[in-house]
C-alpha positions in Angstrom: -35.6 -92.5 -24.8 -33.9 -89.1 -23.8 -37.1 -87.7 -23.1 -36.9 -90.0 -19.7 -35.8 -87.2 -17.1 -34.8 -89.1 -14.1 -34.0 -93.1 -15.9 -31.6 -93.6 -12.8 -35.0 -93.7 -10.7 -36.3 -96.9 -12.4 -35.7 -100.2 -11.2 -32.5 -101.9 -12.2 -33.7 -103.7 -14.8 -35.7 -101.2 -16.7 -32.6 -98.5 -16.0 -30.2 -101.4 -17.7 -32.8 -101.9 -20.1 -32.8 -98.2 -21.1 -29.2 -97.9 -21.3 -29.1 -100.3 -23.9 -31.6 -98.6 -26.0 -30.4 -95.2 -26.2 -26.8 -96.7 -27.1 -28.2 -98.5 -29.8 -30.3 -95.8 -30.9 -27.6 -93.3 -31.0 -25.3 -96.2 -33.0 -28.4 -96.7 -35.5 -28.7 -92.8 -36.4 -24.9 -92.3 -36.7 -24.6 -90.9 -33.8 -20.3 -90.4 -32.4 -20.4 -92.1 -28.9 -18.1 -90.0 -26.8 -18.2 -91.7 -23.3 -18.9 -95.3 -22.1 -20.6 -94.6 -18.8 -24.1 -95.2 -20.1 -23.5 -98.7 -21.5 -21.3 -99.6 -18.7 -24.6 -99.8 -16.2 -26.2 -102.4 -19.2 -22.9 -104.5 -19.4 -22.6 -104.8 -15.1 -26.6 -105.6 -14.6 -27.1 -108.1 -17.6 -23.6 -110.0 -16.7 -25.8 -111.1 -13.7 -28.6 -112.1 -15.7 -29.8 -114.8 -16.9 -30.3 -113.3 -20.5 -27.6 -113.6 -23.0 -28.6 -111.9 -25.7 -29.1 -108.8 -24.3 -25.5 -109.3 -22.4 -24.0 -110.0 -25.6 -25.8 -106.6 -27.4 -24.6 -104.6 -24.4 -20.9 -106.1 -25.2 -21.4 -105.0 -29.0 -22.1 -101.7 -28.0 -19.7 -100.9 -25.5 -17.4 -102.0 -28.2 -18.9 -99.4 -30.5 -18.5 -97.1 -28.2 -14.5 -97.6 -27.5 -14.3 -97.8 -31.6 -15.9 -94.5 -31.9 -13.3 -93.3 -29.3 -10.4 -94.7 -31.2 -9.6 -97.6 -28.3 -8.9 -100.4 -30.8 -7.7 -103.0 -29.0 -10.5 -102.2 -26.0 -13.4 -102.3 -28.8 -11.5 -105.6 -30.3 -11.4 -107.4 -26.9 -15.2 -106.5 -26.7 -16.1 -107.4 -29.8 -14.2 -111.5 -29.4 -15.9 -111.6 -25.9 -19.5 -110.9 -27.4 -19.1 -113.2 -30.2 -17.7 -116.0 -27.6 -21.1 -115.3 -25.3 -23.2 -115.3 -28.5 -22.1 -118.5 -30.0 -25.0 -120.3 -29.0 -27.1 -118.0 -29.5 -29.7 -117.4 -33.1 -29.5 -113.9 -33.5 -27.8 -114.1 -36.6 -27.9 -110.6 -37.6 -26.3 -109.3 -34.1 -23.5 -111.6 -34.7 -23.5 -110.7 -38.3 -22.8 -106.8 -36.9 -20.5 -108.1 -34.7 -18.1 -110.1 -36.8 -18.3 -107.4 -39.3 -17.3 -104.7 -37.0 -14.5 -107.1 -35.5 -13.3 -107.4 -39.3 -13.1 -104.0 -39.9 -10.9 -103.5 -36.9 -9.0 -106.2 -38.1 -8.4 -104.3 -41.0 -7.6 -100.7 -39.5 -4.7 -102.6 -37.2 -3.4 -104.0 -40.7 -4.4 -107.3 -39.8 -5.4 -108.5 -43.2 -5.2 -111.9 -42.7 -7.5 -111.7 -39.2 -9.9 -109.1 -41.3 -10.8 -111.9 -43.9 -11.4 -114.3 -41.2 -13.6 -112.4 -39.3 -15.7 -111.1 -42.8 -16.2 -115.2 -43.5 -17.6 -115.6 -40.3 -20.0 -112.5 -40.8 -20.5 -113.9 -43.9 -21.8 -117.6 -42.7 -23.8 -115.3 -40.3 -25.7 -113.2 -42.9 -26.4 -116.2 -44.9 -28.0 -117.7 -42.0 -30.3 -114.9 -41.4 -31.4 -114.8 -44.4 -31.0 -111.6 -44.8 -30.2 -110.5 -48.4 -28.7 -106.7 -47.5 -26.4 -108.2 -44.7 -25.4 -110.9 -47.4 -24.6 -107.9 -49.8 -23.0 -106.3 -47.2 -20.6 -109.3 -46.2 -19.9 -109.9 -50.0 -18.6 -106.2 -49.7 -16.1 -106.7 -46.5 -15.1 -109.8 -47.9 -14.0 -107.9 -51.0 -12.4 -105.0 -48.7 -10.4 -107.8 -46.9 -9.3 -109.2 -50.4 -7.9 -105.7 -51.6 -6.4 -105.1 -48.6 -4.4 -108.4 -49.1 -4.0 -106.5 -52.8 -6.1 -109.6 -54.4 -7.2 -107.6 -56.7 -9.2 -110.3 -58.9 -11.3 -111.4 -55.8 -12.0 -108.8 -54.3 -13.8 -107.5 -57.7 -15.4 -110.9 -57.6 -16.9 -110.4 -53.9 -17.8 -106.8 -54.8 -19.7 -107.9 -58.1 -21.4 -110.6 -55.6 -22.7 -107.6 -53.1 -23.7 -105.5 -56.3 -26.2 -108.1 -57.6 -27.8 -108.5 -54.7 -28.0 -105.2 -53.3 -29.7 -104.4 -57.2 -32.4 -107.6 -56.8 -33.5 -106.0 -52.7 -33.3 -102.5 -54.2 -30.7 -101.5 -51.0 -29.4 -98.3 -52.5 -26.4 -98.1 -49.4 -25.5 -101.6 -50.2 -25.3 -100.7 -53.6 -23.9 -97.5 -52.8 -20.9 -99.4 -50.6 -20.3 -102.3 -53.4 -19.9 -99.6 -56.6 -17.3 -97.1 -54.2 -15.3 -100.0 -53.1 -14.7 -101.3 -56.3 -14.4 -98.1 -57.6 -11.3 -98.1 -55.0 -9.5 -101.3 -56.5 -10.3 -100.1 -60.1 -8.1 -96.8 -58.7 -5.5 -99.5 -57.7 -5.3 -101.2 -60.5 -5.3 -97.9 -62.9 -8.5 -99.1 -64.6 -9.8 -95.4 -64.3 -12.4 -95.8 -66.5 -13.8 -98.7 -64.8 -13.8 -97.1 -61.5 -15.1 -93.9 -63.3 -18.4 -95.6 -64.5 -18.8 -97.4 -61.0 -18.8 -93.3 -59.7 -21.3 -92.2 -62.2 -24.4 -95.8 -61.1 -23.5 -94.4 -57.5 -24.6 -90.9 -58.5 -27.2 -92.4 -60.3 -28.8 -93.4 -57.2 -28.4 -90.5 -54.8 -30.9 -87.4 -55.2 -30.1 -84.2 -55.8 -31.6 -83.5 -52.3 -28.7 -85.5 -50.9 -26.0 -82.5 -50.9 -23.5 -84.3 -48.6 -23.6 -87.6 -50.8 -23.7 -86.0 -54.0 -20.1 -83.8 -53.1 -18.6 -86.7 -51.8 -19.6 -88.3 -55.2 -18.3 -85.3 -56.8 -15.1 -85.4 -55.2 -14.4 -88.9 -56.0 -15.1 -88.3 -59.5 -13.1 -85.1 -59.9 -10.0 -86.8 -58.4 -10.4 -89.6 -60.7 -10.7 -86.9 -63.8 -7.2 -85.8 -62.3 -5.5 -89.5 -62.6 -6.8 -89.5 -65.8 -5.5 -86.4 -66.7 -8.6 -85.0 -67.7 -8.0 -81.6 -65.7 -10.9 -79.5 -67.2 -13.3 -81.9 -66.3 -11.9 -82.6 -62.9 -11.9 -79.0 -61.9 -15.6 -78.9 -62.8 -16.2 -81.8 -60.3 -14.1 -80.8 -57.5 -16.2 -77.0 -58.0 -19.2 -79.0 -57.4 -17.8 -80.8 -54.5 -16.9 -77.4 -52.9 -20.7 -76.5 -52.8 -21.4 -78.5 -49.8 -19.9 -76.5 -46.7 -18.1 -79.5 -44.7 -14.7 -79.0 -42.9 -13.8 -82.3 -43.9 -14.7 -82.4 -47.6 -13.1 -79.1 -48.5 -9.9 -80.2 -46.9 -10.1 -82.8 -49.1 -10.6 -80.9 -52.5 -8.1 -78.3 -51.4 -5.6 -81.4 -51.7 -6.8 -82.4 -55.0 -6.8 -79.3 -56.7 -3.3 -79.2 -55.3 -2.0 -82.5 -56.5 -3.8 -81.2 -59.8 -2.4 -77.7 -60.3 1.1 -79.4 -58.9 0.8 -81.8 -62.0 0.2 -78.9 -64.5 3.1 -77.2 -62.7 1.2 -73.9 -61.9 2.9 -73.9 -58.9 1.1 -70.6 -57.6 -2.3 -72.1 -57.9 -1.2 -75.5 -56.4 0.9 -73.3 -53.4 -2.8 -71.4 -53.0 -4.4 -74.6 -52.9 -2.0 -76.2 -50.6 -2.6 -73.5 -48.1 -5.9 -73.8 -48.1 -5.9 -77.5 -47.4 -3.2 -77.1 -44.3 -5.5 -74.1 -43.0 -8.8 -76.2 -42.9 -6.4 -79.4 -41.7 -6.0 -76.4 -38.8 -9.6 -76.0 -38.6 -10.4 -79.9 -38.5 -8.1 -80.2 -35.5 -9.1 -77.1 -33.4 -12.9 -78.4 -33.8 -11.6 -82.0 -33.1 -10.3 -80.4 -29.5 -13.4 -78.9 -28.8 -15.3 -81.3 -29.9 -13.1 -83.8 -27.0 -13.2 -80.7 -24.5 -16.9 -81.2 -24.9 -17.2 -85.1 -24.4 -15.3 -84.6 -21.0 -17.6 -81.9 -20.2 -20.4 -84.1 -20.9 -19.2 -87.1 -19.1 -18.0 -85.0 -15.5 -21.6 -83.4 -15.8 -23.0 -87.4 -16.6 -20.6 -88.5 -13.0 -22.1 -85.7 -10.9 -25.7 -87.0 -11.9 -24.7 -90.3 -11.2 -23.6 -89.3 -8.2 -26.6 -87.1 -7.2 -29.2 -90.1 -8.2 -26.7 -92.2 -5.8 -27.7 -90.3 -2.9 -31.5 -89.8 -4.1 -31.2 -94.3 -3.7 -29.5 -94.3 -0.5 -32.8 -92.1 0.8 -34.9 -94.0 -0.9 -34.0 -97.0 0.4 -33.9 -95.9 4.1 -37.6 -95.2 3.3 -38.1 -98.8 2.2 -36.3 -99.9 5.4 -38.3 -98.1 7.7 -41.0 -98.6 5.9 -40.8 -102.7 6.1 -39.5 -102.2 9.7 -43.1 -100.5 10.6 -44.7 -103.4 8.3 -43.0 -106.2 10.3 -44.0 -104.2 13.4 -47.8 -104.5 12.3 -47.4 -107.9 11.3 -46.0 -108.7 14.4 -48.9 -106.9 16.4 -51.7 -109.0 14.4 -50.1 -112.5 15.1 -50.0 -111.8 18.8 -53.2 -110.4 18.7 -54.3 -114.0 16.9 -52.3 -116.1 19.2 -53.7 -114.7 22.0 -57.5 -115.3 20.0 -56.5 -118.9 19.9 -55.6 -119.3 23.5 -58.3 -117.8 24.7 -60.6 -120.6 22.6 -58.2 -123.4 23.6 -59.2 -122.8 27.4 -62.7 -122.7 26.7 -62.5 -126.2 24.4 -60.6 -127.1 27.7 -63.2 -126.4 30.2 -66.2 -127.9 27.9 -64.1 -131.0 27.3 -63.6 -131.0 30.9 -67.9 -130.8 31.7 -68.7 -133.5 29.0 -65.7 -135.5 31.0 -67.7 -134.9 34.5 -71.4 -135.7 32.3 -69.8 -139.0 31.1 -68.3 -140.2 34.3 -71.9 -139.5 36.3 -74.2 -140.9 33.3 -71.6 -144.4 33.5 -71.9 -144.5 37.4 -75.7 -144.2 36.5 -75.6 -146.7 34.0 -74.2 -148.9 36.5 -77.0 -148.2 39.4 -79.5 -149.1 36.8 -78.1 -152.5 36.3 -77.4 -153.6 39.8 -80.8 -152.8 40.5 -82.5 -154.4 37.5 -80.4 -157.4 39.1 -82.1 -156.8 42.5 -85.8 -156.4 40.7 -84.9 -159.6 39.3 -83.8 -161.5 42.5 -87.0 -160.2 44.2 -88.9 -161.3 41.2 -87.7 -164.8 42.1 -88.3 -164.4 45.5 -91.8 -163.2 45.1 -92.8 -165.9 43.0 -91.2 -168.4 45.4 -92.7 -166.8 48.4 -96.3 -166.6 47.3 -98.0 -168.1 50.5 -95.8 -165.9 52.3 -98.3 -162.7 52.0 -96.4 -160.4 54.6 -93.4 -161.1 53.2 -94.7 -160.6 49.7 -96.1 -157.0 50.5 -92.4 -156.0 51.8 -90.6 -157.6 48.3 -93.2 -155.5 46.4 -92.8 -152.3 48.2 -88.6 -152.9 47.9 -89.3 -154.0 44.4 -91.7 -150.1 43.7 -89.0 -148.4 45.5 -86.7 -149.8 43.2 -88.2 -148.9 40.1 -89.4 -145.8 41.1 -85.0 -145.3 41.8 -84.6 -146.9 38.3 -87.0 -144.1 36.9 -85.6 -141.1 38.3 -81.7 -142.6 36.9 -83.5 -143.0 33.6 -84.9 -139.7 33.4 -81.0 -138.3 35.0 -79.7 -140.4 32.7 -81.8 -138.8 29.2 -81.3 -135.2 30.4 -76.8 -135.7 31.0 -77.4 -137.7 27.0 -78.8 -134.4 26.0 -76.4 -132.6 28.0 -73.9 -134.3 26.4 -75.2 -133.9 22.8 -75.2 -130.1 23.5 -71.9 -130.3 24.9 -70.4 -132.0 21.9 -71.9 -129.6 19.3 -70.5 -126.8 21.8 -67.2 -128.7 21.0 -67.4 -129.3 17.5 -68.4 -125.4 16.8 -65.6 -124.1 19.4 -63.4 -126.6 17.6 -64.1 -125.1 13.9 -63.8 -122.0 15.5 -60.2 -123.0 16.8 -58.9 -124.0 13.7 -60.5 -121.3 11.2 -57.9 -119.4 13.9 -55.5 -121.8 13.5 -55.3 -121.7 9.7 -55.6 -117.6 9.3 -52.4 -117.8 11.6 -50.8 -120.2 9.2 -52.2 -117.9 6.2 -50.5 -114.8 7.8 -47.5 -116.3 8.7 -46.9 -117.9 5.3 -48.6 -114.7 3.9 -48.1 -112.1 6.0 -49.7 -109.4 3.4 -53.3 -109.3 3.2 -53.3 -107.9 -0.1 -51.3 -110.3 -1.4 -54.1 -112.9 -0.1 -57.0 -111.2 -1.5 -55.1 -111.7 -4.5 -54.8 -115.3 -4.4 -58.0 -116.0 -3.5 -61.1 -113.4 -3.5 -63.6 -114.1 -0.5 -66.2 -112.2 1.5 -64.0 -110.3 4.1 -64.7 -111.1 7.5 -64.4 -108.8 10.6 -60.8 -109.5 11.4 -59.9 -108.7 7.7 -61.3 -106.1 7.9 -59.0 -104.6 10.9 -55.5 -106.3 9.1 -56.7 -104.5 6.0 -57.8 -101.2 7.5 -54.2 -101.4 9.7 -52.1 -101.9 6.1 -54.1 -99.0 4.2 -53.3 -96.4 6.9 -49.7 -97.7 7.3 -49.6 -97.9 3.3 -51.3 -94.8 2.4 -50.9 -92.7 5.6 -53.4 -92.6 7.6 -55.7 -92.6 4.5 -59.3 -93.4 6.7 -58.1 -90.4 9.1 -57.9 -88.2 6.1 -60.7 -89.3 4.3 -62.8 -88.9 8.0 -61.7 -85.6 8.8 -62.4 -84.6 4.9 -65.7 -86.2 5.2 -67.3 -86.7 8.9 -70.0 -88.3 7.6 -68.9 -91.3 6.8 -69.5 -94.8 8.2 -67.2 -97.2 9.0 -68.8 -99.5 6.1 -68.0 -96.3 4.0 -64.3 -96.2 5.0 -64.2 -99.9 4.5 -65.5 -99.5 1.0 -63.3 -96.9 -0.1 -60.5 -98.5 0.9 -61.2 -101.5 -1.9 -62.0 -98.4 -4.4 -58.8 -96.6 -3.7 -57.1 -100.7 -4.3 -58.7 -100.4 -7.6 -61.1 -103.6 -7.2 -63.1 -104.0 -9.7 -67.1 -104.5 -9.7 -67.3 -108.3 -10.0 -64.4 -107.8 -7.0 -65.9 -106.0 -5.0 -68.9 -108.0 -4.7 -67.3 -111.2 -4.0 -65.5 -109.4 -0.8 -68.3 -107.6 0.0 -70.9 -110.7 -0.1 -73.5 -108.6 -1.8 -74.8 -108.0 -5.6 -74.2 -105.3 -8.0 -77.1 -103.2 -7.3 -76.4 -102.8 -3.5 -72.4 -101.5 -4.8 -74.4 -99.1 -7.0 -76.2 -97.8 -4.1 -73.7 -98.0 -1.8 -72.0 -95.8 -4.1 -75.2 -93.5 -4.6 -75.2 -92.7 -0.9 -71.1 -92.1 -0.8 -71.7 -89.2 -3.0 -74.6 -87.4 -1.1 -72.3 -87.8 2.0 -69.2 -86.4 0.1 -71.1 -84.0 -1.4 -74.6 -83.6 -2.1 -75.1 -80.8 -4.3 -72.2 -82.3 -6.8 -73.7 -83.9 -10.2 -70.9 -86.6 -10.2 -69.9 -87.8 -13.4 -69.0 -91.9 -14.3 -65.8 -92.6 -12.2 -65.1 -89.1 -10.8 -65.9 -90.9 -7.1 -63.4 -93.3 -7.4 -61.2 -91.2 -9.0 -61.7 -89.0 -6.3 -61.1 -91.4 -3.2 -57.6 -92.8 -5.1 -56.3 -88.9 -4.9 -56.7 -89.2 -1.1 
């Protein structure tokens, strides 16, 4: 996690996120937390956030953090809060770490009555995640919070309790933490023997490898060989346990050896002894203020980062800004360019509507013309036949009556050339009209969609002509001016080229590419054949090395 070099540059999520992680994965490998800006940023961003559990693991480890730094009360308040936001929650082994923890803060504040609650509660919790090492473990604080209340007889019980089970999962720190506990309350209770064989099962299970175990091990056994006033065999421990170089352990057989000599009354030895313990006590304390010197070194040099990766965010979101100011600017540019497309059509639907208007009014005055003179026709007809003997005036009715029909003819034939005008004039209409609302609905696909990337994405179709301008426009503002550069790089490329590599350097893949494209793999194959001799001809390209080639443009 520490191998991340900039983690303030991620998004807020993924930064919180990795806060959280190296906390925990500093807690997990003993690690001393010495400052609490880290986990701060998890604590803030998931607070916000819909997500409990990791809110509540980022309150458990901010109160680590303030119990590593000796803030009791700061780490208690934590650790109540986290259990509180946890409740309904069914990570049992978080909230099994959590009551524990609050338990054994309990217990440091001489709260023994508070530390037994809280070890019941982690208790219930282990139980129900069936996890037999945290059940060994709880049966351990349970008995710690039992000899703290000096009850000596449970608190052997509890620890018997963790000890078989830590023996049946083969947990040798389990084990390890039962057997030195109760070797504790055996101390107590002067059953030195009893405590001595619980020392001798945990050496039993650490390895000779394990130098730091094996002298604390060492020391514990040596000091009870002193209360037992077995002093030759104590010094032979506490020799042992000065093998293992460690400030803190030699201070602490320094003490023993004087409390031993001091009980012999070789009072030179135990004065030698006692000086050496108050000299290392010296030590402990001038490494425990370097060792704070350090942490504040650490967390002034943590602020000024902070502060630096504050100002790299403030430029980087100007960028953004101007960035979707110059987007909203194209966007803008396109739906104008659109609406004015569309009013353009609307006028020409206008004036064709306003033709077939003129057709209809001239083939219905027609219409009309034919029928009064089919009334005439019929009138004469009457006449004719009633006006037979009547020859002269028979020739006239025929000659009005051919006159007529000749008129009736010529409005017929009118009349079948404005029906085909008409026809033509209303599959004019119906195309313009398509036409109208295909513009009509890419407007409405723009505006509710205003990136076309984000289109292609929802639905892959053969790009038309105006796509391929929108998409062209949002590559060059994207990329900068990525055709320009690939043209000047490349003269010899067409505009189908340029269009082409601008789905390459999207990452489309084939399948993709030959759905927006409207052709079949083989013509992408050779499409892609032809790229290469006009990128380079004399290159032998290898699989991918084209389109790895356009994306570094």
């Amino acid at each position: 996690m520490e191998s991340v070099r900039f983690p303030e540059k991620l998004s807020a999520e993924d930064y919180a996120t990795w806060c959280l992680l190296v906390t925990e994965a500093r807690d997990k490998n003993y690690v001393e937390h010495s400052s609490d800006s880290v986990i701060d940023v998890a604590v803030r961003y998931f607070g916000k956030q819909e997500n409990p559990l990791r809110y509540v693991k980022a309150l458990y480890y901010k109160g680590r953090v303030f119990q590593d730094q000796g803030k009791a009360e700061e780490a208690t308040a934590l650790f109540v809060k986290a259990l509180d936001a946890g409740k309904d929650s069914q990570d049992y082994h978080l909230l099994f770490l959590i009551s524990s923890r609050l338990g054994t803060l309990y217990g440091y504040q001489d709260m023994a009555d508070r530390a037994l609650e809280s070890y019941r509660i982690a208790y219930q919790y282990a139980v129900q995640s069936g996890d037999s090492s945290c059940l060994s473990y709880a049966y351990s604080y349970v008995g710690r919070a039992y000899g703290m209340q000096k009850d000596w007889r449970n608190a052997i019980e509890a620890y018997k309790k963790g000890e078989e089970i830590a023996l049946a999962v083969n947990n040798k720190s389990a084990l390890s933490l039962s057997l030195n506990e109760c070797a504790t309350i055996y101390k107590q209770v002067r059953s030195f023997e009893k405590a001595k064989e619980c020392m001798d099962r945990i050496a039993a299970t650490v390895s000779d490898e394990n130098i730091k175990s094996k002298t604390r091990i060492y020391l514990g056994i040596g000091d009870l060989y002193r209360l037992m006033n077995q002093y030759d065999s104590a010094i032979v421990y506490l020799q042992k346990a000065l093998l293992y170089d460690h400030l803190y352990t030699k201070r602490s057989v320094y003490q023993c050896f004087y409390y031993l000599y001091e009980e012999q009354q070789e009072y030179k030895k135990a004065v030698e002894f006692n000086n050496l313990y108050w000299a290392y006590v010296d030590s402990i304390n001038k490494m425990e203020n370097k060792e704070a010197i350090l942490a504040v070194e650490a967390r002034y040099k943590y602020e000024q980062l902070e502060k630096e990766s504050m100002l790299e965010k403030e430029k980087r979101t100007q960028k953004i800004l101007c960035l979707v100011a110059a987007f909203l600017f194209l966007l803008l540019f396109i739906i104008i360019a659109y609406q004015r497309r569309l009013l353009k059509k609307n006028r020409e639907i206008q004036v064709i509507k306003k033709k077939l208007n003129c057709f209809i009014e001239e083939s219905g005055q027609n219409k009309i013309s034919i029928d009064r003179n089919l009334q005439k026709i019929a009138d004469l007809t009457g006449q004719l036949e009633e006006k037979k003997q009547k020859l002269a005036d028979t020739a006239l009715l025929k000659v009005k009556k051919e006159k007529l029909e000749e008129e009736n003819r010529s409005l017929t034939q009118r009349n079948e050339k404005l029906q085909k005008e008409i026809q033509k004039g209303f599959i004019l209409l119906n195309r313009q009209s398509e036409e109208f609302d295909t513009y009509k609905r890419k407007i409405e696909e723009k505006e509710s969609c205003p990136n076309i990337l984000v289109r292609l994405d929802k639905e892959k179709k053969r790009l038309q002509e105006d796509d391929w301008e929108e998409l062209l426009l949002m590559m060059n503002q994207i990329f900068q001016d990525f055709s320009h550069h690939l043209l000047e790089a490349h003269p010899r490329l067409s505009e189908n080229d340029l269009r082409f590599c601008c789905l390459i350097k999207l990452g489309y893949s084939l399948s993709d590419l030959c759905i927006l494209l409207g052709v079949q793999e083989e013509a992408i194959s050779k499409r892609k054949a032809r790229m290469r001799k006009h990128i380079n001809e004399d290159k032998k390209w290898k699989k991918g090395e084209l389109e790895a080639y356009i994306k570094s443009f």
